[in-house]
N, C-alpha and C positions, 0 to 999 in steps of 0.2 A: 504494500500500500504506500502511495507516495502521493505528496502534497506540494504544488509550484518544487519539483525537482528531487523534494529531501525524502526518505527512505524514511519512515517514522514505523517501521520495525526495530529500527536500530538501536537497540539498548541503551546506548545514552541519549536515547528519548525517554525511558521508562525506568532504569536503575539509577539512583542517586550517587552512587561508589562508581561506576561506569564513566557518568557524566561527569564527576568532580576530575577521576583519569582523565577523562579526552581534554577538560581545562589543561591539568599541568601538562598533559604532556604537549599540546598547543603552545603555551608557556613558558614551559623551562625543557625544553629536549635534554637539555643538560645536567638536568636536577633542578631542584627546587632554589630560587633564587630570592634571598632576603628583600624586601621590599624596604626593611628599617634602614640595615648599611650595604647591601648591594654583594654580601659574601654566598656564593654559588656552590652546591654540593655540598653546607655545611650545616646542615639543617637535621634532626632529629623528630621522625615522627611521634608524634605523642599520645598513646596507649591508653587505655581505659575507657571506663560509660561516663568518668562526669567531665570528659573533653569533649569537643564536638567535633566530629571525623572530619579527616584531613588538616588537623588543625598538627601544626609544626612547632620547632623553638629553634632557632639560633642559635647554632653551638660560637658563634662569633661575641652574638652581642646580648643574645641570651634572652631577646624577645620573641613571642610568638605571631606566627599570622598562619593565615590559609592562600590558596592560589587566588582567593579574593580582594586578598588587599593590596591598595595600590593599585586599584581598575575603577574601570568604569561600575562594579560590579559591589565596593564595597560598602558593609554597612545594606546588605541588601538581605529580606529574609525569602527573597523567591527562591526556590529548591533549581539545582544545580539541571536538571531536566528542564526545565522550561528554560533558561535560559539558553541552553543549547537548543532546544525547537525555534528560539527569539532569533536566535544569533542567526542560525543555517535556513530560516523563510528569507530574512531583510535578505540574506543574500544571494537568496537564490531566486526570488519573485524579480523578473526584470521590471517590471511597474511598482513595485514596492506592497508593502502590507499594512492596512490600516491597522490603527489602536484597537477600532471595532471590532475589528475581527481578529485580531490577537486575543482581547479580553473574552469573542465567545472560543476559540481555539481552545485558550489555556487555562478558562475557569478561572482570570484572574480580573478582580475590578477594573474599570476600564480607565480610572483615575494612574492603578498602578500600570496597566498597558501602555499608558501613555507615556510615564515615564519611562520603564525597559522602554520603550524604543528611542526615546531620545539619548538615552546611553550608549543605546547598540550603535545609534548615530555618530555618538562622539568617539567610539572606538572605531569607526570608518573615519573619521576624520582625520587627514594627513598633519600629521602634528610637524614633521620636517618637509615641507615642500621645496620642491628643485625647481629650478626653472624651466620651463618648456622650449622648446626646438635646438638649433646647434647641432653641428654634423649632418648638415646639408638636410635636418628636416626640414616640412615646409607648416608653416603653422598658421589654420584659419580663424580668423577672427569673426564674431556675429554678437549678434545682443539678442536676447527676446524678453519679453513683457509676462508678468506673470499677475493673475488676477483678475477681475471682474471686466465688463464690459468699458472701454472707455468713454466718459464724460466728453462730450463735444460741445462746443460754442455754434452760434448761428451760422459761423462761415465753415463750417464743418472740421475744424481743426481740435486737435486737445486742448483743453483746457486746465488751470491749474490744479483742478479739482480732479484729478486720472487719478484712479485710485489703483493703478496696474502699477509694479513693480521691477522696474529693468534689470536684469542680469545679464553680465558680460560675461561672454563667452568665448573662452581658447581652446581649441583643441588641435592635437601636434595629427596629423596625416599620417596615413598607415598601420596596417598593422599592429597592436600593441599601441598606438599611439595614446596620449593620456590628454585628459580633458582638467582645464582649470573655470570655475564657475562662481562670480561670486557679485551678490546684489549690490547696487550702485544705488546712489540718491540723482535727482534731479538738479540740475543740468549736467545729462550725461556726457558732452563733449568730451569734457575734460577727466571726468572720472574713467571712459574709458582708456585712454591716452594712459593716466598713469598705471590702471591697471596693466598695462602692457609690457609699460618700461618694465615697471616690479616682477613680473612673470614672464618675460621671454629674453633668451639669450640674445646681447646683441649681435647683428649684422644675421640673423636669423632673418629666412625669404617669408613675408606674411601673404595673405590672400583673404583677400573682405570684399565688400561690395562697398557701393560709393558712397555712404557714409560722412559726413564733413569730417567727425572726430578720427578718422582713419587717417584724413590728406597728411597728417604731420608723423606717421611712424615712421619714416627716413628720418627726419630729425631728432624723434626720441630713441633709437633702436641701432639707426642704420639700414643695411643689407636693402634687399630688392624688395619692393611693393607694387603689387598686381591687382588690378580690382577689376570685378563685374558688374555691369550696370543693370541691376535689378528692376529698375523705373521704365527698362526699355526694354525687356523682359528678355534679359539674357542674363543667364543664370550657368553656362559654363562656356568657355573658350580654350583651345588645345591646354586644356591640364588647370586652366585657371578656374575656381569655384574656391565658394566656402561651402560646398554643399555635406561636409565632414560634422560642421558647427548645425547646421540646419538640423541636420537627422539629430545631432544630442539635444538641439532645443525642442523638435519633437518630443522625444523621448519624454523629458523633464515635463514637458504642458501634457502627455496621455499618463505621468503618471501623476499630475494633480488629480485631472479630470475623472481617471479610474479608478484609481485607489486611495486620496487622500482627499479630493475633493473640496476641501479648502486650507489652505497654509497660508498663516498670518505673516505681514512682513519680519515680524522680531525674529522668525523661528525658519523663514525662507532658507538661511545659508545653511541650514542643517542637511533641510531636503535636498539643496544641493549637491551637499558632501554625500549623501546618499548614495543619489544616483550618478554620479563621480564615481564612487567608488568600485560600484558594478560595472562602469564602463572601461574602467584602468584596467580590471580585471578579468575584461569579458572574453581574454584566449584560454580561461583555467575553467575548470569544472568547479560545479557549486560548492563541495566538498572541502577546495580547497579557499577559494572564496570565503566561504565562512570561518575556515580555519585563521585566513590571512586578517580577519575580522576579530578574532578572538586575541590575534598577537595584540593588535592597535590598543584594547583595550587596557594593558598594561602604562603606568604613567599619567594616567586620567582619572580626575575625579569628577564628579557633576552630579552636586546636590537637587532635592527638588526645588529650592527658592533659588537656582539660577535659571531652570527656564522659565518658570512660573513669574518671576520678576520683572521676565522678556517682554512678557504679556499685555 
């Protein structure tokens, strides 16, 4: 039996000892690693009923934790099972998986679904980000609007009152290529501009549409700038397109629309890093996708009064 990709035969959906395994050893392939001082393989499991299994001591510094602390995870009393069903759906649903429907999945309030999944988010979230392109990639640049219908003025134009949300959009070409996605304020000229500099190597070859905020990436960047003129509905030319950026800004608006249905501006760059995350890693199987999901968690904390405060 399998649900969006995941095998939910598989014991670390259903044994709690199973699943705390498949944590460490996601984790620490090396042994168990202190989260207090950072000493590896030096750890002692700890024996008895009035300890709570899998709970450890540092034979370094002589404090205890489990593979929970020091994650996105700690201070959490959901069973070590549903977290792993959390972890390997987010990563295997290419549209993503509502709170709603985690909280009927997993029998868990939908207060708390809400949270896991904004954790499971924060362990997708690239905590050390690289720059994009360099070695002759070629990197497309686009924006899309995320949210409701927009407000228009008599003369049919936006008006200040667009309650739609622009997110700038990089993604490197090719294969393996990786996507950076992140919400901008109004007026986007220039926020996309610096977005750029910050995230692309320079003299890296770009590829946008006509755009005003684009004319100036030769002088923030360098390298070669090729554009499509979209107004006159030409959308590629021998190799020139952003149609790379298009397909991820589809992606991001069918998985508002199908599975999240509405995301507030405070909480947007989460979704982002969501669906980022599945696209950086969409040459691996879901398996190891959620695997690569359960590393990230490590190093992160995220209480519920930080998103709730978002709000």
């Amino acid at each position: 039996m399998t649900a969006n990709g995941v095998n939910l035969t598989d014991p670390i959906f259903h044994d709690e000892d199973k699943a705390r395994a498949h944590f460490e050893a996601c984790r620490w392939p090396d042994g168990p690693v202190c989260p207090h001082c950072g000493a590896v393989n030096e750890a002692t499991l700890v024996q008895g009923k009035s300890h709570r299994a899998g709970m450890y001591q540092c034979n370094a510094c002589r404090e205890p934790f489990t593979v929970k602390v020091g994650t996105v995870m700690e201070a959490s009393h959901i069973p070590y099972t549903k977290w792993a069903i959390a972890f390997h759906l987010m990563a295997a649903s290419k549209k993503g998986v509502s709170a709603h429907q985690l909280h009927r999945m997993l029998g868990i309030s939908y207060k708390t679904a809400w949270f896991l999944e904004h954790r499971v988010r924060e362990a997708m979230r690239d905590a050390v980000p690289s720059p994009l392109g360099g070695n002759g990639t070629i990197v497309e640049a686009d924006e899309v609007y995320v949210g409701g219908k927009p407000r228009k003025g008599t003369d049919g134009q936006r008006t200040k009152k667009d309650r739609k949300v622009p997110v700038a959009v990089l993604v490197e070409r090719g294969k393996g290529g990786r996507v950076k996605a992140k919400p901008v304020s109004h007026p986007i000229a220039g926020e996309l501009l610096r977005n750029i500099a910050a995230s692309v190597v320079p003299g890296t070859e770009m590829h946008t549409d006509e755009h005003k905020a684009y004319q100036r990436i030769p002088k923030a960047i360098g390298g070669l700038h090729l554009t499509v003129n979209h107004v006159a509905g030409e959308y590629a030319r021998e190799g020139i397109h952003n149609n790379t950026a298009e397909s991820w800004n589809a992606l991001l608006k069918r998985s508002i629309v199908g599975s999240f249905h509405h995301v507030s501006r405070e909480h947007l760059s989460r979704y982002c890093d969501e669906v980022a995350f599945r696209w950086n890693l969409r040459t691996v199987n879901d398996t190891i996708r959620a695997e690569e999901a359960i590393k990230g968690a490590g190093g992160k904390r995220l209480t519920y009064k930080q998103p709730r405060s978002a709000q």
